[in-house]
N, CA, C and O atoms as CSV, one atom per row, in Angstrom:
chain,resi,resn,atom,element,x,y,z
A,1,UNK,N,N,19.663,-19.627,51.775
A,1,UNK,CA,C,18.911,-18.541,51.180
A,1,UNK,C,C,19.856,-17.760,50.270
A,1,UNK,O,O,20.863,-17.190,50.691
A,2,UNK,N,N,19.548,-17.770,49.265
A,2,UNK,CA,C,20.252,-17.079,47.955
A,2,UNK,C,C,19.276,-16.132,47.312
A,2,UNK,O,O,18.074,-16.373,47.194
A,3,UNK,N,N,19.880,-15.033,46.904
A,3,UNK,CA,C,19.061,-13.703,46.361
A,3,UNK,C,C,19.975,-12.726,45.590
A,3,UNK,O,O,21.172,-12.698,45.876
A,4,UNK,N,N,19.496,-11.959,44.671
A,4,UNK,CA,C,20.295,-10.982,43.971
A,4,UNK,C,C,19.607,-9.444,43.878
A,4,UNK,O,O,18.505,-9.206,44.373
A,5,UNK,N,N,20.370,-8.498,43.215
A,5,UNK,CA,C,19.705,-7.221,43.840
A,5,UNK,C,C,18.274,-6.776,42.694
A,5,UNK,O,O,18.318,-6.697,41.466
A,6,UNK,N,N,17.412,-6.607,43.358
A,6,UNK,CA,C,16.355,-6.252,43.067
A,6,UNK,C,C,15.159,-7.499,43.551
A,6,UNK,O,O,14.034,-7.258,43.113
A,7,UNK,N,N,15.245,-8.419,44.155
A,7,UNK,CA,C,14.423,-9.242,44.867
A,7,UNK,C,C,14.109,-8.177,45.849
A,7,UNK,O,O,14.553,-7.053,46.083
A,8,UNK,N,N,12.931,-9.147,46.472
A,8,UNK,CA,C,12.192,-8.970,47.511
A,8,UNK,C,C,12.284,-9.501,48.790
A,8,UNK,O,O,11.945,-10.679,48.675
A,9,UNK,N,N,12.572,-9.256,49.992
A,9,UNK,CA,C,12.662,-9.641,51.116
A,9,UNK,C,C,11.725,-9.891,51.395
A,9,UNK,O,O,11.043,-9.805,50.374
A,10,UNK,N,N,10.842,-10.328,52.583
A,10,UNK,CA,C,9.255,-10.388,52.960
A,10,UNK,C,C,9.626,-11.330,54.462
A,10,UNK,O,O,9.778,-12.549,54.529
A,11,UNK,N,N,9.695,-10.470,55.424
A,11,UNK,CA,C,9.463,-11.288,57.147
A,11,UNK,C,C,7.899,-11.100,57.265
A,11,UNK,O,O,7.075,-10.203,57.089
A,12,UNK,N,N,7.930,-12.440,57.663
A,12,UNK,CA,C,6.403,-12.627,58.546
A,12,UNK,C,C,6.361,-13.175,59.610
A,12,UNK,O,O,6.616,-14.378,59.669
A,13,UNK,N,N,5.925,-12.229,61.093
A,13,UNK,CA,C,5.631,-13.026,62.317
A,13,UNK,C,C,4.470,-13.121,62.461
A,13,UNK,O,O,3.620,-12.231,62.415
A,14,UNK,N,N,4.320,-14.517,62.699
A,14,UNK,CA,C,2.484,-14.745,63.030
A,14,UNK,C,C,2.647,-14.773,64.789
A,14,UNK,O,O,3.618,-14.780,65.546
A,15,UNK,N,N,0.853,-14.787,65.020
A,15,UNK,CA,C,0.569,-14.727,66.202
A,15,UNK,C,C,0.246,-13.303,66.450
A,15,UNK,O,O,0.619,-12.394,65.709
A,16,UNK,N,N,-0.714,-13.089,67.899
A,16,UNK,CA,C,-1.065,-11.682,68.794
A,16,UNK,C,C,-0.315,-10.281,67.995
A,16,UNK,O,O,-0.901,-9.262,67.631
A,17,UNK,N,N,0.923,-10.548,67.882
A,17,UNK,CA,C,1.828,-9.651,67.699
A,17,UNK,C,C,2.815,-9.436,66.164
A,17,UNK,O,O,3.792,-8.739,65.888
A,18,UNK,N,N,1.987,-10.413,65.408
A,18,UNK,CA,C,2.441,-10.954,64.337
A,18,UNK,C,C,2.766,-9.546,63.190
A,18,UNK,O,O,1.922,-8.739,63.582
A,19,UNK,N,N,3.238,-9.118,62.462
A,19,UNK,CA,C,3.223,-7.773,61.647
A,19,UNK,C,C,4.137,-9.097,59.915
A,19,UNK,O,O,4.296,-10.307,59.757
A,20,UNK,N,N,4.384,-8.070,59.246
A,20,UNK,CA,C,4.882,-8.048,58.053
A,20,UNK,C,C,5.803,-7.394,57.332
A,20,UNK,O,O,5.363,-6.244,57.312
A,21,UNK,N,N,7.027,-7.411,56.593
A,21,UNK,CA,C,7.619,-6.241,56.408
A,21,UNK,C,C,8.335,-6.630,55.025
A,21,UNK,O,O,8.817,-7.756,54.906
A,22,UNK,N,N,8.391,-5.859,54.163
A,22,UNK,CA,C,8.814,-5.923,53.041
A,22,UNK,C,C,9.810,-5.355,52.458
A,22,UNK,O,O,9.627,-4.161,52.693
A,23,UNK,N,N,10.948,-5.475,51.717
A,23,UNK,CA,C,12.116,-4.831,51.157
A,23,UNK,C,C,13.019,-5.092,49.986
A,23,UNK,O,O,13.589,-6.171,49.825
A,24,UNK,N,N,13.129,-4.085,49.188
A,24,UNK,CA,C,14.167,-4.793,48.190
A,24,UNK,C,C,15.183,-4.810,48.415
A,24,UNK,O,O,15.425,-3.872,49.174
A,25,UNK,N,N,16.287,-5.535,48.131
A,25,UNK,CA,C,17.600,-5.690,48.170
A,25,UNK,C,C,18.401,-5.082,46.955
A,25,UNK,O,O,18.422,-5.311,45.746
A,26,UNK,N,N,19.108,-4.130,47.875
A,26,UNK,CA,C,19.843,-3.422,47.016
A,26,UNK,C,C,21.210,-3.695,47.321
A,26,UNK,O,O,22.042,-2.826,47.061
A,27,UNK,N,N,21.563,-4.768,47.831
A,27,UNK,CA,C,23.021,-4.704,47.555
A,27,UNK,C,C,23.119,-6.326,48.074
A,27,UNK,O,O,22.552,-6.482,49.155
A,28,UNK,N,N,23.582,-7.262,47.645
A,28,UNK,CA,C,24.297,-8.733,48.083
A,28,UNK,C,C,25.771,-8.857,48.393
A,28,UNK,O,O,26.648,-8.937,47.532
A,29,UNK,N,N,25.989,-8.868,49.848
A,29,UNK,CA,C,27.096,-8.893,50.007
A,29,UNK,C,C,28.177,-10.047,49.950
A,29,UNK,O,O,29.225,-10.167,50.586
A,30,UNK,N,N,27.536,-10.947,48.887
A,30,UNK,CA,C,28.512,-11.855,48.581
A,30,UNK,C,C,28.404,-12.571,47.153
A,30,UNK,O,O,27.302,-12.693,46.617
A,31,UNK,N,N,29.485,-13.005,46.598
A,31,UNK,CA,C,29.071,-13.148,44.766
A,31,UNK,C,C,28.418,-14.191,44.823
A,31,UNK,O,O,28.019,-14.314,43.665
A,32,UNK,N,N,27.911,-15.311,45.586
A,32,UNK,CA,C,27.160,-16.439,45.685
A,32,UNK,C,C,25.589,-16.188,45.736
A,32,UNK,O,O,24.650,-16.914,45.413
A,33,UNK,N,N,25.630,-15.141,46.159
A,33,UNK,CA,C,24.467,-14.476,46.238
A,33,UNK,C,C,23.344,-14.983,48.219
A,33,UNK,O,O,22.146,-14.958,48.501
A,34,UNK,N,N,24.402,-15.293,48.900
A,34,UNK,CA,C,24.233,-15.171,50.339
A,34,UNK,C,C,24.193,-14.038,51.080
A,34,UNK,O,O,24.867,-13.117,50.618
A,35,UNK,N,N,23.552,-13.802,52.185
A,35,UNK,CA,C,23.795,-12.536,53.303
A,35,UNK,C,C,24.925,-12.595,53.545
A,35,UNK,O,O,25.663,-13.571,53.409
A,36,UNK,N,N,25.352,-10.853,54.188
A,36,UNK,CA,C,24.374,-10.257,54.125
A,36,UNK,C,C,23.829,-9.062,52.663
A,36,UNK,O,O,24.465,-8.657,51.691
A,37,UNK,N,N,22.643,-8.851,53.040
A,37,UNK,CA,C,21.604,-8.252,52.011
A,37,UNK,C,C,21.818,-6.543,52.759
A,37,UNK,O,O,22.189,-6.294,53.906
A,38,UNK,N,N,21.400,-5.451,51.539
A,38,UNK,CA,C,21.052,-4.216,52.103
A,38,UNK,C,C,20.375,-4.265,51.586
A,38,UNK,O,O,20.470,-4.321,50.360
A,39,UNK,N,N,19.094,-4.274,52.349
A,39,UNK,CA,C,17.570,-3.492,52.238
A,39,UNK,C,C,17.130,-2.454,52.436
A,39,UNK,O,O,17.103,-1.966,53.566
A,40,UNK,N,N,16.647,-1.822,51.312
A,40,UNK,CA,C,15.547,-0.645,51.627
A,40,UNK,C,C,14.247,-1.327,51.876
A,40,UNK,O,O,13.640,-1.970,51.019
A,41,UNK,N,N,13.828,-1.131,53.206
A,41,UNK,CA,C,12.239,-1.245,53.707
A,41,UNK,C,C,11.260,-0.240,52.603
A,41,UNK,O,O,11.543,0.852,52.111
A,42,UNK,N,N,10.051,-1.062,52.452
A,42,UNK,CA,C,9.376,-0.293,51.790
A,42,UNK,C,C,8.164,0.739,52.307
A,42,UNK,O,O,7.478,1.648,51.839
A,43,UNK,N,N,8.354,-0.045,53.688
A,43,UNK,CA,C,7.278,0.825,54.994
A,43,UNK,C,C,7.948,1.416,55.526
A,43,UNK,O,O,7.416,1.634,56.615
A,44,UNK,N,N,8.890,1.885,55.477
A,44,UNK,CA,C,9.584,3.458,56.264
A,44,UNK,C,C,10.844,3.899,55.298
A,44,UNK,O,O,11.643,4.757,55.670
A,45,UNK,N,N,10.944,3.280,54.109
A,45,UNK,CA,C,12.037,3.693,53.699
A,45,UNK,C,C,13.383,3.957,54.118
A,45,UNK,O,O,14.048,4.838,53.572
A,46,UNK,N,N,13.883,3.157,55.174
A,46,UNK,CA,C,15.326,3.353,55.571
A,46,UNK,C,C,15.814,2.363,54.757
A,46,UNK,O,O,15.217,1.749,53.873
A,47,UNK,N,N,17.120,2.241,55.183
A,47,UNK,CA,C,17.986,1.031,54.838
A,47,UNK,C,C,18.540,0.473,55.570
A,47,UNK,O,O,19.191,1.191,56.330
A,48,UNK,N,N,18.659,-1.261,55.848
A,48,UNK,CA,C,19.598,-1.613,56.980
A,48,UNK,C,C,20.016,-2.795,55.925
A,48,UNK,O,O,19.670,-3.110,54.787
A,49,UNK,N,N,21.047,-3.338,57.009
A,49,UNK,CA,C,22.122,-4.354,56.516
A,49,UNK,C,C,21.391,-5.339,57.286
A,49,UNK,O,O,21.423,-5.294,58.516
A,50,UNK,N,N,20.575,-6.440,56.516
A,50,UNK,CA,C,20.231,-7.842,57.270
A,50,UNK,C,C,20.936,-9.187,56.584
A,50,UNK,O,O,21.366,-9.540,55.486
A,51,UNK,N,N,20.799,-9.644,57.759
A,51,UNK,CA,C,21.102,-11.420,57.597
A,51,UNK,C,C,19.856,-12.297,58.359
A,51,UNK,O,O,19.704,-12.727,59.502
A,52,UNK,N,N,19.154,-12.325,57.274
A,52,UNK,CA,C,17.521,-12.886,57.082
A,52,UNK,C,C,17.145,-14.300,58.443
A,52,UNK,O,O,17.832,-15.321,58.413
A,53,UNK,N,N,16.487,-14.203,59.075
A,53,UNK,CA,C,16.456,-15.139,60.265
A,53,UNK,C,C,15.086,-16.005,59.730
A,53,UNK,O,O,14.416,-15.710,58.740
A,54,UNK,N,N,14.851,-17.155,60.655
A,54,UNK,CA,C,13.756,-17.879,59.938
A,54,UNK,C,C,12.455,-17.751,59.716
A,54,UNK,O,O,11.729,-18.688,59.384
A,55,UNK,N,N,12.092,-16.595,59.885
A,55,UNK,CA,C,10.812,-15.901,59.581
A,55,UNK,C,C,11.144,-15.235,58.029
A,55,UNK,O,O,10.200,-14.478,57.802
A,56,UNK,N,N,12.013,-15.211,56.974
A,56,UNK,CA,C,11.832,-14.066,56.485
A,56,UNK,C,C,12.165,-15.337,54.759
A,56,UNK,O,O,12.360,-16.546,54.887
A,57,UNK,N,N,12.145,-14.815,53.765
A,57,UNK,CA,C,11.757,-15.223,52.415
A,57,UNK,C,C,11.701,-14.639,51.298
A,57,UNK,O,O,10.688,-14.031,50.954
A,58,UNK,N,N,12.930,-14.740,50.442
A,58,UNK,CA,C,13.409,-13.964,49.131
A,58,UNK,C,C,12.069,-14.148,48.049
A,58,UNK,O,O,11.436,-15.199,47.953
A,59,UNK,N,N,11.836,-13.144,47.416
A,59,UNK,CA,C,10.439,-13.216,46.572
A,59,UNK,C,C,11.177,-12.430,45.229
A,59,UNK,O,O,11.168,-11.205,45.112
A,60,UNK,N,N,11.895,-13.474,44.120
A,60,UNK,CA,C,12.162,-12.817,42.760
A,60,UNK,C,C,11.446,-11.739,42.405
A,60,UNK,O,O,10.230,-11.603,42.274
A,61,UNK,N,N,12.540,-10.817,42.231
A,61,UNK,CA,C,12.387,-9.210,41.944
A,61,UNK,C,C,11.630,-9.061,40.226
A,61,UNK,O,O,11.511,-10.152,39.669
A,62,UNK,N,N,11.292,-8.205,39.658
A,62,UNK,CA,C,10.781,-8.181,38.334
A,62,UNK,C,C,11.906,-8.223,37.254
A,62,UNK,O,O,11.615,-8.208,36.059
């Protein structure tokens, strides 16, 4: 998974309990463009430092 800053993050868990969550990446912490990523969430507006697990999927930024 490769991404640069201003993409889109996007986790999806399906099932009973399944939700969605979306974020841009504001920072790539490596020049290859690998995790980890800092995301601002766009549903609560924080920021965390992820390293994307197999639910989740870079969506080219504008």
């Amino acid at each position: 998974m490769k991404a640069k800053t201003g993409d889109h993050v996007v986790i999806e868990v399906e099932g009973p309990h399944g939700h969605r969550r979306e974020g841009v990446i504001t920072v790539v912490g490596r020049a290859d463009g690998l995790p980890p990523y800092q995301v601002h969430w766009l549903d609560d507006g924080n920021t965390t430092l992820l390293f994307p697990g197999p639910t989740a999927r870079i969506e080219p930024g504008p």
